[in-house]
VOGU-3710 file (C-alpha; in Angstrom, 3 decimals, decimal comma):
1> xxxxxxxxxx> 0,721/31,478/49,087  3,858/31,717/47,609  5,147/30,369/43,927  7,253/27,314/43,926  10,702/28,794/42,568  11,758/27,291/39,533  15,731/26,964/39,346  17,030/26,587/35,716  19,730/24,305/34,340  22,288/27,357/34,278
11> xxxxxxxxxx> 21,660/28,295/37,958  21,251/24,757/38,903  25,046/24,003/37,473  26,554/27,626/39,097  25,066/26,911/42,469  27,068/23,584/41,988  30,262/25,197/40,627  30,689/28,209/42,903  31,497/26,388/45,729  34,202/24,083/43,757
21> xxxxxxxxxx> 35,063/27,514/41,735  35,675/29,201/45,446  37,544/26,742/47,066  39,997/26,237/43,935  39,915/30,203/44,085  41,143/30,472/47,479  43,695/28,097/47,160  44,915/29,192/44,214  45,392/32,471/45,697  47,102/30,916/48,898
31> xxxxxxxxxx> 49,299/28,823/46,745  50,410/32,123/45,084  50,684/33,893/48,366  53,189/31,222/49,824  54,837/30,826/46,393  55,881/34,113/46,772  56,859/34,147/50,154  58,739/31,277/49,090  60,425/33,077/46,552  61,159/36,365/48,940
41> xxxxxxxxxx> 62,936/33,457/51,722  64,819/31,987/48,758  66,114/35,495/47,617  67,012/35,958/51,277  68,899/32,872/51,722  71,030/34,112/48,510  71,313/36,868/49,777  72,328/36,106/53,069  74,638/33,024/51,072  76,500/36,460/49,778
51> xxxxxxxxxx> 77,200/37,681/53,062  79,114/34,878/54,054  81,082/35,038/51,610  81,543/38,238/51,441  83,015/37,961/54,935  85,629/35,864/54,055  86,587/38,470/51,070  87,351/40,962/53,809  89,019/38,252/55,794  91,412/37,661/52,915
61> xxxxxxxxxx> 91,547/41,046/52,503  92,468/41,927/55,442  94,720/38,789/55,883  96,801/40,060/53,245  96,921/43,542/53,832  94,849/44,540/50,590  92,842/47,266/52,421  92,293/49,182/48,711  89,076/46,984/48,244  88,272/46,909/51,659
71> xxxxxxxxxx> 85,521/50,093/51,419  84,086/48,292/48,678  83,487/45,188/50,236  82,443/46,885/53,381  79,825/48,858/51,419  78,148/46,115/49,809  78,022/43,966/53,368  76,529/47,104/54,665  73,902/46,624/51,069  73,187/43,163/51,468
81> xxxxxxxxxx> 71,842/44,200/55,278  70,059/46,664/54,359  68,300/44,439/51,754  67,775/41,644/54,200  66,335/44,229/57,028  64,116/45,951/54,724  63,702/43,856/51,560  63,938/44,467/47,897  61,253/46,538/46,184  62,588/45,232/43,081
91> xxxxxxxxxx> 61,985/41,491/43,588  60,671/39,163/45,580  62,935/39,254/48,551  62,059/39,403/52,226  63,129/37,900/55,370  60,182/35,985/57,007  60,658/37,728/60,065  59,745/35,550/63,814  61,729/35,887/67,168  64,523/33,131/65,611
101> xxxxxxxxxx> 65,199/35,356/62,704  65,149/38,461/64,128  67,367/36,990/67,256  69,925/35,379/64,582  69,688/39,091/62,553  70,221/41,059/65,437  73,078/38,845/66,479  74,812/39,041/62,617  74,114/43,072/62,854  76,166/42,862/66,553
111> xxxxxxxxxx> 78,799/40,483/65,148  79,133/42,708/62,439  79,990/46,051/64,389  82,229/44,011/66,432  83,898/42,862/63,372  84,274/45,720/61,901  85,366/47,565/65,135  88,454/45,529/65,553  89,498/44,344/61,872  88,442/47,048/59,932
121> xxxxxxxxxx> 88,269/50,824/61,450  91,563/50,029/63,379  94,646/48,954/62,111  95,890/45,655/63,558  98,962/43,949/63,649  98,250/40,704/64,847  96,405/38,359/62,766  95,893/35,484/64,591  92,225/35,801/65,870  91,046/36,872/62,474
131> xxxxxxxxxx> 90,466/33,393/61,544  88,500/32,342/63,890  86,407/35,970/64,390  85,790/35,263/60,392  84,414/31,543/61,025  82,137/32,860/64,165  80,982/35,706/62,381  80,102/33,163/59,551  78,484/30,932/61,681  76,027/33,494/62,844
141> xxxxxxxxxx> 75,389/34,538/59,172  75,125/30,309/58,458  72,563/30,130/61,445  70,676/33,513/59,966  70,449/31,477/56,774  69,178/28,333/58,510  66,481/29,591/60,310  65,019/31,368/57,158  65,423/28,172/55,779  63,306/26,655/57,844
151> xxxxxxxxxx> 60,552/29,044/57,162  61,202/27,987/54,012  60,536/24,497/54,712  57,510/25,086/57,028  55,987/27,044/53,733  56,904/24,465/51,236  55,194/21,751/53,426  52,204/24,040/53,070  52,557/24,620/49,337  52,372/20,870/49,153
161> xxxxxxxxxx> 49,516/20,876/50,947  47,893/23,240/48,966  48,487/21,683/45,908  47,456/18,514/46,795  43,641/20,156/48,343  43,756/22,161/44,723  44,208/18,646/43,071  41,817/17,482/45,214  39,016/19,924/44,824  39,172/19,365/41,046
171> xxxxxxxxxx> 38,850/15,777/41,417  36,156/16,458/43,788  34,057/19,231/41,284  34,895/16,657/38,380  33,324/14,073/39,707  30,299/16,034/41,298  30,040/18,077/37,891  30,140/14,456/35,851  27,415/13,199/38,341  25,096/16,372/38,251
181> xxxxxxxxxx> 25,930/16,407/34,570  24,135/12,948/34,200  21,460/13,842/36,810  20,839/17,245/34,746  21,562/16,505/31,525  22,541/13,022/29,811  19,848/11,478/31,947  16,843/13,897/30,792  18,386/13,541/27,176  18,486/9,723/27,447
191> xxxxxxxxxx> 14,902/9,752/28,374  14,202/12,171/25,426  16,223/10,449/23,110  14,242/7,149/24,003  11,098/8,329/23,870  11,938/10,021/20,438  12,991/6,729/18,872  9,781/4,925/19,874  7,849/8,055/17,903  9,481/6,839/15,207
201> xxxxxxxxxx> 9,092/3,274/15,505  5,120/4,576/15,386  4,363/4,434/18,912  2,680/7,914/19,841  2,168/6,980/23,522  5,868/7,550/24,502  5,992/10,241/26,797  8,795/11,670/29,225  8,283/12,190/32,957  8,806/15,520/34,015
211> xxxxxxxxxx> 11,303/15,020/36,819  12,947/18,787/36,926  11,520/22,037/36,803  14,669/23,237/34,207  14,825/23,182/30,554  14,691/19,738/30,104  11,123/20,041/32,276  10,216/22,667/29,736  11,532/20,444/26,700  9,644/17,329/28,238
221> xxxxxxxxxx> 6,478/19,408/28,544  6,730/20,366/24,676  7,539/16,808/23,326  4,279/15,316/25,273  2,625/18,207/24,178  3,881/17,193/20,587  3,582/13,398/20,862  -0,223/14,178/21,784  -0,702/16,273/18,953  1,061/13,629/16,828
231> xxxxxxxxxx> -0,934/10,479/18,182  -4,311/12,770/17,694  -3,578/13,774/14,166  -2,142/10,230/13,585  -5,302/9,017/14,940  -7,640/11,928/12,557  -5,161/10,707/9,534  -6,593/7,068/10,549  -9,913/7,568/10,881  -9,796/10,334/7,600
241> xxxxxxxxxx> -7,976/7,246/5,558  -10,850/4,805/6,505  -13,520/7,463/5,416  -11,752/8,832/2,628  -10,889/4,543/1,328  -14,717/3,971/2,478  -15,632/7,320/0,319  -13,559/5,925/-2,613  -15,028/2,442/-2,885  -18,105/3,460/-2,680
251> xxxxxxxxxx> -17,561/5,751/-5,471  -15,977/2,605/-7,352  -19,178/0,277/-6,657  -21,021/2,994/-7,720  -19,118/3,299/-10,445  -19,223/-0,133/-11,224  -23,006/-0,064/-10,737  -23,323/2,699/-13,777  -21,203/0,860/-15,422  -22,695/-2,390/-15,382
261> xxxxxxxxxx> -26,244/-0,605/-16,047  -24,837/1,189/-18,984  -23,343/-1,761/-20,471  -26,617/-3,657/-20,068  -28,414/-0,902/-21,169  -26,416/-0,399/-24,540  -26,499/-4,069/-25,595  -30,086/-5,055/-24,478  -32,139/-5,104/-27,869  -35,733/-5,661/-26,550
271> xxxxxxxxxx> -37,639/-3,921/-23,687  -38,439/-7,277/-21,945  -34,731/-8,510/-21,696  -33,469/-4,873/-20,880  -35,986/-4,862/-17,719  -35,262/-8,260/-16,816  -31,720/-7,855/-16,728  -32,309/-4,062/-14,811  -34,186/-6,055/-12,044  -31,386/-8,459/-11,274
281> xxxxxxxxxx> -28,619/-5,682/-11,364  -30,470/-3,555/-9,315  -31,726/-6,085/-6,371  -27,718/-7,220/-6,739  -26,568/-3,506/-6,261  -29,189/-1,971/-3,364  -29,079/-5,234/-1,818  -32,903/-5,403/-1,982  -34,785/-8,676/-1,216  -37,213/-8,064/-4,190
291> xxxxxxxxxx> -37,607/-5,213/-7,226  -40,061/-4,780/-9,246  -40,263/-2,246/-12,612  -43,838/-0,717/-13,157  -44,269/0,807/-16,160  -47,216/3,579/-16,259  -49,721/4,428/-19,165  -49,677/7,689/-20,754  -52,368/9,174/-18,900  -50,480/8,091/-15,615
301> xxxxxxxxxx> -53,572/6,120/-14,326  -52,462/2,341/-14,498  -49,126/1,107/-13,862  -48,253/-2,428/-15,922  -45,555/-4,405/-14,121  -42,720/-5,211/-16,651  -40,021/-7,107/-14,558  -39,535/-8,525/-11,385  -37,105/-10,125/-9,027  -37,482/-11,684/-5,801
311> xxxxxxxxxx> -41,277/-11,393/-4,935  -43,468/-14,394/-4,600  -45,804/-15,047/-7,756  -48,986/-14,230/-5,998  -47,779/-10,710/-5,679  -46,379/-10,642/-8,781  -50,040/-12,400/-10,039  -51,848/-9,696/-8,044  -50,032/-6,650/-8,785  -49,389/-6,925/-12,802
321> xxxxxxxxxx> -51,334/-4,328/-13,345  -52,227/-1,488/-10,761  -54,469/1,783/-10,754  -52,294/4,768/-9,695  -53,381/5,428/-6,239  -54,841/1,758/-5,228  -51,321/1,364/-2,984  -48,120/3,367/-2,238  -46,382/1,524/-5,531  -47,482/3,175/-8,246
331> xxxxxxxxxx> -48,091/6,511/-6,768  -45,128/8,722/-8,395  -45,618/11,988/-8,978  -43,514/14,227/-11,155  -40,637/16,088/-9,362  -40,816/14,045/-6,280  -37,447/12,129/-5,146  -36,787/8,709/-4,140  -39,939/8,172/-1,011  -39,522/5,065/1,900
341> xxxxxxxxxx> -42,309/3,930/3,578  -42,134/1,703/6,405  -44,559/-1,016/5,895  -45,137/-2,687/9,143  -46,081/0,622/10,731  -49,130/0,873/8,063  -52,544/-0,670/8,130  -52,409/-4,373/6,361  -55,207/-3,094/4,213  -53,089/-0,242/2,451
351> xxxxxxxxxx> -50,010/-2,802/1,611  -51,910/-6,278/1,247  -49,337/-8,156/-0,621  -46,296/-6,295/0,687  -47,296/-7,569/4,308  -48,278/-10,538/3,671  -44,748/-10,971/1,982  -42,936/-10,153/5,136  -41,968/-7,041/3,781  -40,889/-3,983/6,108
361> xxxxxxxxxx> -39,930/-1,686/3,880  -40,680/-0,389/0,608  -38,449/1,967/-1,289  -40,322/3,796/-4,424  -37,816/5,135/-7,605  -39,209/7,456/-9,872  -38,080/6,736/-13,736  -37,932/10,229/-15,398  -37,097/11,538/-18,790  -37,127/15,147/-19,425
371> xxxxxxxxxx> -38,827/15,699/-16,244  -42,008/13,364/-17,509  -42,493/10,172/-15,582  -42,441/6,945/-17,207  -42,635/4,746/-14,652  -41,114/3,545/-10,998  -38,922/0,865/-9,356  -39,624/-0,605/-6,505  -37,422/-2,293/-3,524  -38,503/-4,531/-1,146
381> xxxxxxxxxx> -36,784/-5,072/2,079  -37,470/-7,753/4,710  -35,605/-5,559/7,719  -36,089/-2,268/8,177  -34,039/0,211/5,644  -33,072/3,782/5,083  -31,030/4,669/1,745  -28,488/7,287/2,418  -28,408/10,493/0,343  -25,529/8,924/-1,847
391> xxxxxxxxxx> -26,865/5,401/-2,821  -30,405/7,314/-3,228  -28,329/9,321/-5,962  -27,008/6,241/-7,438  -30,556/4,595/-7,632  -32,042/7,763/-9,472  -29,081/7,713/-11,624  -29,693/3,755/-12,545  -32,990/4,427/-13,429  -32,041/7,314/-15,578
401> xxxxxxxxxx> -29,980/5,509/-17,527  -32,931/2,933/-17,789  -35,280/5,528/-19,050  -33,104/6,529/-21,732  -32,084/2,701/-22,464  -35,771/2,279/-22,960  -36,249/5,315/-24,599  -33,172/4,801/-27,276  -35,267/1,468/-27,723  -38,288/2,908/-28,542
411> xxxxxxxxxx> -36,884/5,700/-31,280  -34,743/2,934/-32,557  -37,632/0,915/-33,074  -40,028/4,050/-34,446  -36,331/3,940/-37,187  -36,729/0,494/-37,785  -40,515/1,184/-38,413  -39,736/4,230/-40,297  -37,059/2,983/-42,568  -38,966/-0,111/-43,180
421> xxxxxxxxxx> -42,278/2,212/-44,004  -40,053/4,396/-46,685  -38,563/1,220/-47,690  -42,333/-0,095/-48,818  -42,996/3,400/-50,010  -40,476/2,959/-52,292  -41,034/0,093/-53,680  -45,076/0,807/-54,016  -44,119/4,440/-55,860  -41,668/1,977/-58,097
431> xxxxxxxxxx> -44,138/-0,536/-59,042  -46,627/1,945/-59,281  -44,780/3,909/-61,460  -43,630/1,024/-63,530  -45,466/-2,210/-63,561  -48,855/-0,633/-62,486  -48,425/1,544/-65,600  -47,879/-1,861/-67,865  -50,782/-3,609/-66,114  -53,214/-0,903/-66,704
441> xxxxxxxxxx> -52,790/-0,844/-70,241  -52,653/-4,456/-70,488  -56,054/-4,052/-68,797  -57,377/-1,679/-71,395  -55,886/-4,586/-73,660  -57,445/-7,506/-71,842  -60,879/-5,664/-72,774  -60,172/-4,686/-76,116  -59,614/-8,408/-76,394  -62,709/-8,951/-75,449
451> xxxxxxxxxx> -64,551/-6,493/-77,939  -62,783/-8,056/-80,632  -63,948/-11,757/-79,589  -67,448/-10,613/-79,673  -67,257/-8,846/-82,523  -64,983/-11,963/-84,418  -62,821/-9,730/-85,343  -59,903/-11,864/-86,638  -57,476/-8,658/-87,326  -58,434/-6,762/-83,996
461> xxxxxxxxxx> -57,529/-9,905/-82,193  -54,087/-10,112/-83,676  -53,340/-6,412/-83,214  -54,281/-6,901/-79,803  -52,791/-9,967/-78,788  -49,308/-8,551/-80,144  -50,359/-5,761/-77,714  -51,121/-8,075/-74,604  -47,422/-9,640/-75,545  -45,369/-6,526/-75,652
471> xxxxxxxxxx> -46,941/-5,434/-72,708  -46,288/-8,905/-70,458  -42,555/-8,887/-71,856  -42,471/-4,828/-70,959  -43,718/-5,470/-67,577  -41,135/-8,534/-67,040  -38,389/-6,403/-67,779  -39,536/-4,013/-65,371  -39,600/-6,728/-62,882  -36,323/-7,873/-63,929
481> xxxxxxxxxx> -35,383/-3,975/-63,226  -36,360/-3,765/-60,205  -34,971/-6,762/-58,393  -31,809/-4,909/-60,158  -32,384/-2,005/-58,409  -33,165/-3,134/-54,999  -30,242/-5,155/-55,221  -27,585/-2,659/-55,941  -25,328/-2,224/-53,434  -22,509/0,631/-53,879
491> xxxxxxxxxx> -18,848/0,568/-53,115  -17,871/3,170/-50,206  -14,498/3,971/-51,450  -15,709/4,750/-55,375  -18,880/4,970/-57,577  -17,037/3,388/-60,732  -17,195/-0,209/-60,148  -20,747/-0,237/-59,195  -20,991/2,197/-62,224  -19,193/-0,694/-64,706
501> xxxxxxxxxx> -21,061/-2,953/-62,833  -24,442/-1,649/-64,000  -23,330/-1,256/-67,434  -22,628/-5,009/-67,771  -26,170/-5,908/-66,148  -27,221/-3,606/-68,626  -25,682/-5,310/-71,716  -26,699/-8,592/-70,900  -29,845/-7,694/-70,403  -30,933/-5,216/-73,828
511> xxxxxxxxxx> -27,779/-6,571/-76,102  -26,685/-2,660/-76,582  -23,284/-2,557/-75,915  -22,321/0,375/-73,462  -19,471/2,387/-72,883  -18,137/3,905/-69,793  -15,943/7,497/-69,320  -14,411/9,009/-66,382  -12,607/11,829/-66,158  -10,791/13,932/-63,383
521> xxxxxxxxxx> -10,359/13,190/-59,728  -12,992/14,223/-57,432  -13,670/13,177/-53,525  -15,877/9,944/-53,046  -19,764/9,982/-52,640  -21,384/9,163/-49,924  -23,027/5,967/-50,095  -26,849/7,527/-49,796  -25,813/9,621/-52,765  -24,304/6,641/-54,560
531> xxxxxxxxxx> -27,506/4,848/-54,200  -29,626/7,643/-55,498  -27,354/8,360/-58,557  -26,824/4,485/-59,139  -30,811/4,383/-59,536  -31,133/7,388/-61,626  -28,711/5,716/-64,230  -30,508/2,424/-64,030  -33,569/4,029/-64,493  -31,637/5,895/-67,698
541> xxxxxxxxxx> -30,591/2,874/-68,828  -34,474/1,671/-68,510  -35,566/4,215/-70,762  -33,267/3,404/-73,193  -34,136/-0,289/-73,472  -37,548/0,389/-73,386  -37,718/3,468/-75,722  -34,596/4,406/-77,973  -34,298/1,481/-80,008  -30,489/2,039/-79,522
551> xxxxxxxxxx> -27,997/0,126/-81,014  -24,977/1,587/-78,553  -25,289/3,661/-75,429  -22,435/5,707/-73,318  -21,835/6,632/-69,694  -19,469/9,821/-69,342  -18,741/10,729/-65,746  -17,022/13,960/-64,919  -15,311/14,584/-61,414  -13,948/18,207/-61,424
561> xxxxxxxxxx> -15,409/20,891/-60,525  -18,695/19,163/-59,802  -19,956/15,554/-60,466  -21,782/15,105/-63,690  -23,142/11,913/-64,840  -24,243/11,651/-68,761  -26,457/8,819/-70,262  -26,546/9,184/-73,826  -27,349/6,703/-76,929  -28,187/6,580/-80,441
571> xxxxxxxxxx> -31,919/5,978/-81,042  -34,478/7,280/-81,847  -34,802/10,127/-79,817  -38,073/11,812/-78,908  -39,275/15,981/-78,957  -38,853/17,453/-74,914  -40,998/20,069/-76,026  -44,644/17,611/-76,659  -44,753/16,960/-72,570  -46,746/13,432/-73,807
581> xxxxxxxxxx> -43,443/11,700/-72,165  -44,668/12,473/-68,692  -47,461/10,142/-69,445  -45,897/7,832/-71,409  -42,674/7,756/-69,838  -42,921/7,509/-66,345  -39,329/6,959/-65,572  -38,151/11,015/-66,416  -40,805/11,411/-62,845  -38,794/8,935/-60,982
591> xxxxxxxxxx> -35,582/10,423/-62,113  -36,542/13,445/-61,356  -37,749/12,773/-57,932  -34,865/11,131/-57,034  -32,502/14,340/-58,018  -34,631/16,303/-56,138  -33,930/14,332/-52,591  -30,075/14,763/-53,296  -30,424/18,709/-54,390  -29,137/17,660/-57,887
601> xxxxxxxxxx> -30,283/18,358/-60,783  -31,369/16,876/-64,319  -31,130/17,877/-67,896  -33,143/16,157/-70,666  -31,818/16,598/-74,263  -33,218/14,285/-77,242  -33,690/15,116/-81,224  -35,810/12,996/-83,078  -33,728/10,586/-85,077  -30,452/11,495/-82,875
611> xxxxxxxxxx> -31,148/10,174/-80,032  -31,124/11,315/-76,174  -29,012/12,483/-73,672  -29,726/12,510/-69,792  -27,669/14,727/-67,602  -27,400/14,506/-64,034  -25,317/17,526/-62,001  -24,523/16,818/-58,657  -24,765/20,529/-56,351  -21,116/21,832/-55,554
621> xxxxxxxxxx> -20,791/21,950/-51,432  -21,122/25,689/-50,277  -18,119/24,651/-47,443  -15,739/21,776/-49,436  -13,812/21,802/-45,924  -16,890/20,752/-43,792  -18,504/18,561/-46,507  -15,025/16,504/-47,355  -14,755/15,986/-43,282  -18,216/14,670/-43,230
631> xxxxxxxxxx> -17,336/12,220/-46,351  -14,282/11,065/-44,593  -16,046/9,862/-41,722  -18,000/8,290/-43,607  -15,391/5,791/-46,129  -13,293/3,794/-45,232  -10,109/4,509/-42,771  -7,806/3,267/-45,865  -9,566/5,331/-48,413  -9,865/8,716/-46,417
641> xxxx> -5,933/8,244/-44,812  -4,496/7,715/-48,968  -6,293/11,131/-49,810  -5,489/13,186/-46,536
//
C-alpha cells in the first residue's frame, strides 16, 4: 500500500509554470537566434550595398584614368568578399548561405575576376564596354543582395511569428496562473475568510471543507481544529457562567437568609416573638411545608415545643411536649450534624403524627451553643427531600445565630434582673441605713411613751413627745433625701451643673446658703462616677443639715492633677477620734462605701466648735492615654471632638 502523495501549493504552482516558463524559454531563445541571424543578413546586405558601389568607384576610376586609387579600391572589394564569404568575427555579419546565395556569390566572385581581368590588370584603351560591364557586374552584386534579402524576409516572417506565440504564451500562463491562482489560493482564502467572520459573529460551527491536500488543507485542518476548541471552551465558559451565576445567587439568598435571621434576631425582644418569627423565616427559606422549634430541658430528657409553622394543630396539640427518645424529633445528640429521615419508609407507629400529616420527610437541626445542645428544628416535607451540603450549612448557621439570639436574650434578661436586684439593694441598704435608723429610735420612743403614760409622768411625756417629733421630721427629710437622690440624673459632658444643681436643692431645702468652687480643667467623668460622687455630696450635704447646725456651707472642686471634691461648713463640728459617729451617723458608712466602689477615697476632718470638712479624692488613672479614650467613648461626640 502506498501513501497518497501530497503536492504542496509551491509545487502545485511550478508544475503549472514550467511548462508556460519553457515554452516562453524556447521562444525567447529562438527569437534571439533569428534576431541575430537577422542582424548577420542585414550586415551582409550593407555590406554587399558597399560593393556595388564600390564598383562604380573603380568604374569612374577607371573611366577617367585615375588608376592612383585604383589598388585601394581593389583591396577593399577584395575585403568586403572576404567578409561576405567568411563573415565578421567582430559583429554580427554572415551570409545565410542556400544554393541561391551561394549561386549569386559564386557568380559576383566570377564577374569579379572577369572584371578585373580586362579593366584593371590590363591597360585598355577603349572605354566603351566599361559601362555596361560596370552595370552587369552590379546587377549580379544587386541580385547577391536580393536573395539575402529574402532570407531576410523569410526570417522576419518567423520573428513575427515568434513574437506573436511569445505574446501568446503569456496570455495563455496569465490566464491559467489567474485561474489556478483562484482555484489555489483566493478561493481557499475566501472560504477561510468566511468562515472566520462567522467566528466572530459568535457562530463556532463554521468550518472549512478541506478540498486540497496543500497549505490551505493544512490551514483548514488547524482553523476546525481551532473553531472546535473555541465552540468547546465557549460551550465550558457557558456552562462555568451558569454554575458560577447559580454559585453566586445562592451565596446571595444565603446571604440574604443570614441576613434576614440576624436582623430578626437583633430586634426580637422576647423569646416567644423571636421563635415565632424564626419559624416563618425558616419554612420561607428551606422551602419546608412545616417547622417546628423544640426547645429541650436541661437534663436533655423532654423537649417543649416553642414555635411552629405549617403543621396541623393536632400535631402541634400532641407533640408540645416530647420525651427525648419517644420519636426521631427530639432525639439530638451533641456533635451530630443535620440527620433526614425518610418517613414513609418507617413504621406508622415510630412517626404517628408525621404520617398521618402526609409527611415524607423529616429534616432534624441541631441548635448548639458552645458545643451544648439547646434544642432542634424541625422541617417537614410533603415530597421526598435531600438538603445539599451547602443549604445544610446555611440551616446550621440559622440556627446558630438563633441560639445566640436566644442566648443574648437570656443574659440580657439575667442584666435586667440583675440591675433591677442591685437597684432594690440599694435602695433597702439606703433606707436601712437612714429611715430604719429614725424608725428604730422612734420605736424606743413610742415605748418610752408608753412608760411615761403609765407612770403619769407629765414631764417624761413632753421630753418624749419632742423626741417622737424630731424624729418623724428627721425621718421626712430623709425621705425627702432620698427621692433626691434617686432622682439625680448627671450631665455627660460636665459634673458642675448637676453639682450647682444639688446645691440649690440643698438651700431650699435646710435654708444654709451654699457656695460652689471650681478650679482647673480636668477631663469629664464618666457618668457611673458622676452618680457615685453626686451621692456622696448629697449624702455630705445630709449630714450637714442633720448635724452641723451650720449657718453657711461650701463646695470646692479641684480638677488638676486629680479630682477632689470638698464639703465643708461652719457648725458645730464633732471629735473623729470618739468613733460614736459610726453609730450615730450612719451616713460617713454610706459615704464610705460608695468611695470604695469607685477606688476613691475619703477624708474626714471636724473640730468641735469649727465645724467639718469632708474630702473626697478621686484615684489618678495609672494609663491617662487608655483611660481618656475610654471617657471619650463614652460623652458626647461634641464634647470629646472640642477637647481632641
Amino acid at each position: 500500500m502506498t501513501d497518497k502523495r501530497h503536492w504542496s501549493l509551491g509545487a502545485k504552482l511550478l508544475m503549472l509554470g514550467t511548462p508556460f516558463l519553457m515554452l516562453v524559454f524556447l521562444a525567447t531563445a529562438a527569437t534571439l537566434w533569428v534576431s541575430w541571424q537577422l542582424d548577420g543578413g542585414a550586415a551582409a546586405v550593407n555590406e554587399a550595398g558597399r560593393m556595388r558601389m564600390q564598383s562604380y568607384r573603380m568604374s569612374l576610376s577607371i573611366g577617367i584614368g585615375d588608376l592612383g586609387q585604383l589598388p585601394q579600391q581593389t583591396t577593399e572589394f577584395n575585403h568586403s568578399l572576404s567578409i561576405l564569404k567568411l563573415g565578421d568575427p567582430e559583429r554580427p555579419l554572415f551570409v545565410p548561405w542556400d544554393d541561391e546565395t551561394t549561386q549569386r556569390f559564386a557568380l559576383v566572385e566570377t564577374d569579379w575576376a572577369h572584371y578585373q581581368s580586362r579593366w584593371i590588370q590590363d591597360d585598355p584603351k577603349v572605354f566603351t564596354e566599361l559601362r555596361s560591364d560596370t552595370v552587369s557586374f552590379a546587377s549580379d552584386i544587386d541580385q547577391f543582395v536580393h536573395a539575402i534579402e529574402v532570407h531576410i524576409e523569410h526570417w522576419t516572417a518567423i520573428l513575427h511569428l515568434l513574437q506573436m506565440s511569445v505574446l501568446g504564451s503569456v496570455i495563455v500562463g496569465a490566464v491559467a496562473l489567474l485561474y489556478t491562482g483562484y482555484m489555489f489560493v483566493l478561493e481557499p482564502v475566501g472560504q477561510l475568510k468566511q468562515a472566520i467572520q462567522k467566528v466572530q459573529a459568535g457562530n463556532f460551527e463554521a468550518r472549512v471543507d478541506r478540498v486540497t491536500s496543500d497549505e490551505f488543507g493544512t490551514l483548514a485542518d488547524g482553523f476546525n481544529t481551532m473553531a472546535e476548541q473555541l465552540q468547546s471552551m465557549y460551550r465550558n465558559l457557558e456552562s462555568k457562567v451558569s454554575e458560577k451565576t447559580w454559585l453566586l445567587q445562592e451565596k446571595t439568598e444565603r446571604l440574604e437568609s443570614l441576613y434576614e435571621v440576624t436582623a430578626l434576631v437583633n430586634k426580637a425582644t422576647s423569646l416567644d416573638a423571636l421563635a415565632q418569627e424564626f419559624v416563618k423565616s425558616l419554612a420561607k427559606i428551606s422551602r419546608a411545608d412545616g417547622v417546628a422549634l423544640r426547645w429541650c430541658s436541661q437534663g436533655g430528657q423532654r423537649y417543649l415545643m416553642l414555635a411552629a409553622h405549617g403543621l396541623p394543630p393536632s400535631m402541634v396539640d400532641a407533640e408540645q411536649c416530647i420525651f427525648s427518645g419517644d420519636c426521631y424529633c427530639g432525639a439530638t445528640v451533641a456533635g451530630v450534624a443535620t440527620s433526614v429521615v425518610l418517613i414513609q419508609d418507617l413504621s406508622p407507629a415510630q412517626l404517628p403524627h408525621c404520617a398521618k400529616a402526609g409527611f415524607e420527610t423529616l429534616v432534624t437541626l441541631p441548635v448548639c451553643l458552645h458545643g451544648q445542645v439547646m434544642g432542634e428544628v424541625d422541617l417537614f416535607f410533603h415530597a421526598r427531600s435531600n438538603p445539599t451540603p451547602a443549604e445544610r450549612s446555611l440551616f446550621e448557621a440559622l440556627c446558630n445565630h438563633l441560639a445566640g439570639g436566644m442566648e443574648n436574650l437570656r443574659l440580657h434578661a439575667l442584666e435586667r434582673e440583675a440591675a433591677v436586684s442591685q437597684e432594690r439593694h440599694l435602695l433597702a441598704r439606703e433606707l436601712h441605713d437612714s429611715i430604719a435608723q429614725s424608725l428604730a429610735f422612734l420605736k424606743i420612743q413610742v415605748q418610752l411613751m408608753r412608760d411615761a403614760v403609765k407612770t403619769s409622768n407629765s414631764g417624761q411625756i413632753a421630753k418624749v413627745l419632742e423626741e417622737i417629733d424630731m424624729g418623724v421630721k428627721e425621718s421626712y427629710g430623709d425621705v425627702r433625701e432620698l427621692l433626691l437622690h434617686f432622682r439625680t440624673r448627671t450631665n455627660a459632658e460636665d459634673i458642675e451643673p448637676a453639682l450647682a444643681t444639688t446645691l440649690q436643692k440643698f438651700e431650699l431645702q435646710s435654708g444654709i446658703k451654699s457656695t460652689l468652687s471650681m478650679q482647673g480643667q480636668g477631663m469629664p467623668l464618666t457618668p457611673d462616677v458622676q452618680i457615685h460622687v453626686l451621692h456622696i455630696i448629697q449624702e455630705a450635704l445630709s449630714n450637714v443639715r442633720k448635724h452641723a447646725h451650720a449657718s453657711q456651707a461650701w463646695l470646692d472642686v479641684q480638677q488638676q492633677p486629680t479630682w477632689r471634691f470638698e464639703v465643708r461648713d461652719d457648725g458645730v463640728g464633732f471629735n473623729p477620734d470618739e468613733g460614736q459617729h459610726d453609730q450615730t451617723h450612719v451616713g460617713l458608712r454610706i459615704m464610705t462605701e460608695r468611695a470604695q466602689r469607685i477606688g476613691a477615697h475619703i477624708d474626714i476632718l471636724s473640730t468641735p466648735s469649727r465645724g467639718s470638712s469632708v474630702v473626697l479624692t478621686l484615684p489618678t488613672p495609672s494609663h491617662p492615654s487608655t483611660s481618656n479614650a475610654a471617657r471619650l467613648n463614652q460623652m458626647s461626640p461634641a464634647t470629646a471632638a472640642h477637647l481632641t
